[in-house]
Steps between C-alpha positions, in 0.01 A plus 500: 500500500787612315574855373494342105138358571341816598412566100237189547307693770342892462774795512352581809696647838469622810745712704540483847744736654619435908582771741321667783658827436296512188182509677625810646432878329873549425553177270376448137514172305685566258623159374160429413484797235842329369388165486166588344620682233793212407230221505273676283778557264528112450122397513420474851203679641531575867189378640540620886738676697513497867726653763525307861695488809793306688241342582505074488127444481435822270764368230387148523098599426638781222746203331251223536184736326735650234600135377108441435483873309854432239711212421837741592504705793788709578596591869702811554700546835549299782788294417764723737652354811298561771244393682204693332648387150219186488456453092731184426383355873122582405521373120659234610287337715220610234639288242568209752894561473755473756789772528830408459875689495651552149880464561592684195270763590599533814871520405372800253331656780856508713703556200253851461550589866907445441530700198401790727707425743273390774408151666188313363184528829431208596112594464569519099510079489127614447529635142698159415185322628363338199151311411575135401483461151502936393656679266770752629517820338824706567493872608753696375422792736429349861509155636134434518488171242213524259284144474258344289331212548093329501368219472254379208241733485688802585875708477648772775748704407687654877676826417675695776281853592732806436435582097910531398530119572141405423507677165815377356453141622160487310655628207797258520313201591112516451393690259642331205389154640147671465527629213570113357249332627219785378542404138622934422136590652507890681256691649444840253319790632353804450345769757214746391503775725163724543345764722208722584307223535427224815633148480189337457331750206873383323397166571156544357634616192722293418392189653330396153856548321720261711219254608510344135898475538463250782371222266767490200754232461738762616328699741578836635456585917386792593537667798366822673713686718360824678739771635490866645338660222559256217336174419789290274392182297770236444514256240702170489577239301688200469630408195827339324461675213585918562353578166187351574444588833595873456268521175207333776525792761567768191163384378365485906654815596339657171140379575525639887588888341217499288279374751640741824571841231660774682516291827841380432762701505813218449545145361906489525505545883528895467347690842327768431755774529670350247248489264434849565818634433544328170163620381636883612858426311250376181367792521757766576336591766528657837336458837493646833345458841261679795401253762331537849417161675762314291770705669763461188379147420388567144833695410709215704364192280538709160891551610563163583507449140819495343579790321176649611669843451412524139115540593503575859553906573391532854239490728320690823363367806233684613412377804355775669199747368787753608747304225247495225412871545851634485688255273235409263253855522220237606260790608390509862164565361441168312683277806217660730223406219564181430809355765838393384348162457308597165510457186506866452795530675667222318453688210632810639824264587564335208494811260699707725781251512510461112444858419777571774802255397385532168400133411290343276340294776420607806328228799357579780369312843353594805297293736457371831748171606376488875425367734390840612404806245122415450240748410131434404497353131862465536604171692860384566613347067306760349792639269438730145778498218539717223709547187524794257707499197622762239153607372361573808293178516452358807366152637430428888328198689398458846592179672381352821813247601533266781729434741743642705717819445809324305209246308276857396824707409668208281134475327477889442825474329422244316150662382691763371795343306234298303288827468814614324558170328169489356516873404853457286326162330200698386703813374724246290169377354388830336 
């Protein structure tokens, strides 16, 4: 199968990317981010990705099942000189061909070693080792050859594993080839982001929306994705036309607000600190921080922002009932009432800080992270947040999180950046 026939089969592909060390803890894929996002751009959807080892048999079972899954499949790393570089040997004998040296190849391969003034290892005939009847694709920045080659079901595209020669090599000789043979198609996208709510009460809601999408001529896929206190729904499309297929998920992405309200809190990719901040710079307004079991957290994300200065004045952590008494005049009296973890104290917290740094905002957390700190009525994620603003108003909820210490203080901070997001939306509306 050649790379021109591909546009008679689905724009489907798979990614397969070789190397033991990235079945270690210290290794990312990150070719497969890079390849994802170029395919997409020219109207392939990446149907599977898998990572395996230098491993004969494990490569072999991966190629062999990813050929059934996509008509291309590309296969990252593997293609050095040693002898736990096993792609072209493996693909080879996959596709039923025989390896064979490429002179001129192998007189580029020397000619590389030369240039630097050193003498060609007799182990690097490897890289010149060619399967009969491929295409050779010429790295500028190394001496691992990229290939292509198939048969008539089926195209593999071989591209060397560290990203500065994988990326320009694709670029150079790949994704163009692609693009041709996909009739202009592309993958568009768009990514509603919502929280305060579980991944399957999003679902619920919106399930009605995007199940009708699935059945026009053009359909739109929708997936779910779930994340530490966040629940994101992307839509994708694939489309020639960029009119029509933006004007599709406009209309898709429109139907989803109305049906999830105050849920989501971006549709352009925004986190939530971001959309935060813009709603305080709308506004003019100011905002500063007390926090207990977050430790910092809430203040930290706000700054992260970009010019976060404009709206962020300061911020206290509180972590001790000693802290809260002196710094923010919690009184000793209501901590022994009610316990740091209360709403009362919350409220105590948050007007303090904003009456203090003179703000117009003022949050507030306190909780319990773990794994030890339980009382009775109080288990390990039982957190309260508050916010007070300018007129002395103040809101608070009580939230009982899971997980462990990082997973319940990430959650805390974000209940109370979309406390405050929700807060500047409804004082805009009055």
């Amino acid at each position: 199968m050649t790379m021109e026939s591909l546009g008679k089969r689905p724009s489907l592909a798979a990614i397969i990317a070789v190397g033991s060390e990235l079945l270690t803890p210290d290794k990312l894929d990150t070719n497969s981010l890079f390849l994802t996002e170029e395919l997409n751009s020219v109207g392939f959807k990446v149907t599977q990705k898998m990572v395996v080892g230098d491993d004969v048999h494990d490569l072999d079972s991966a190629f062999h099942y990813s050929c059934r899954v996509a008509p291309l499949v590309l296969v990252t790393g593997g293609l050095g000189p040693t002898e736990d570089d096993l792609t072209r040997d493996v693909i080879a004998s996959a596709l039923g061909r025989s390896l064979q040296i490429d002179k001129v190849l192998l007189e580029d391969i020397r000619k590389r070693f030369s240039e630097r003034g050193l003498r060609m290892p007799e182990i690097n005939r490897r890289q010149a080792e060619v399967p009969q009847g491929a295409e050779i694709l010429r790295n500028e920045h190394g001496t691992a050859p990229g290939l292509i080659l198939g048969n008539e079901t089926m195209t593999a595209v071989l591209l060397p594993g560290p990203p500065r020669e994988l990326q320009p090599m694709f670029r150079q000789h790949v994704v163009n080839r692609l693009r041709s043979t996909n009739a202009g198609q592309r993958v568009y996208r768009r990514v509603l982001r919502t929280t305060g709510e579980t991944e399957s009460f999003v679902d619920e809601c919106a399930k009605p929306v995007y199940r009708k999408w699935i059945s026009r001529s053009i359909p739109i896929q929708t997936t779910i994705l779930a994340s530490l206190g966040q629940i994101d729904l992307h839509l994708s499309v694939v489309s020639s036309d960029e009119f029509e297929a933006k004007a599709m998920l406009d209309d898709a992405v429109s139907e989803l607000r109305e049906r999830l309200g105050l849920l989501v809190f971006s549709e352009d990719g925004r986190s939530l600190p971001e959309v935060v901040g813009e709603l305080l710079v709308e506004r003019n307004a100011t905002v500063s921080v007390a926090e207990s079991c977050t430790g910092g957290l809430i203040a930290s994300r706000l700054t992260d922002v970009a010019g976060s200065s404009v709206y962020v004045v300061g911020g206290m952590t509180t972590y001790s009932n000693a802290a809260k008494e002196i710094l923010l005049d919690v009184s000793s009296d209501l901590l022994d009432r009610h316990g740091a973890v209360s709403d009362e104290v919350a409220i105590a917290m948050a007007l303090a800080v904003r009456q203090k740094l003179g703000t117009d905002f003022g949050v507030s957390a306190t909780g319990i992270a773990g794994p030890g700190g339980a009382v009775s009525g109080k288990p390990v994620g039982t957190v309260h947040v508050a916010l007070a603003d300018s007129a002395h108003d103040v809101v608070s909820r009580r939230c009982q999180l899971p997980g462990d210490r990082r997973r319940v203080k990430f959650q805390t901070s974000q209940v109370a950046l979309n406390l405050l997001r929700k807060t500047l939306l409804s004082a805009s509306e009055r």
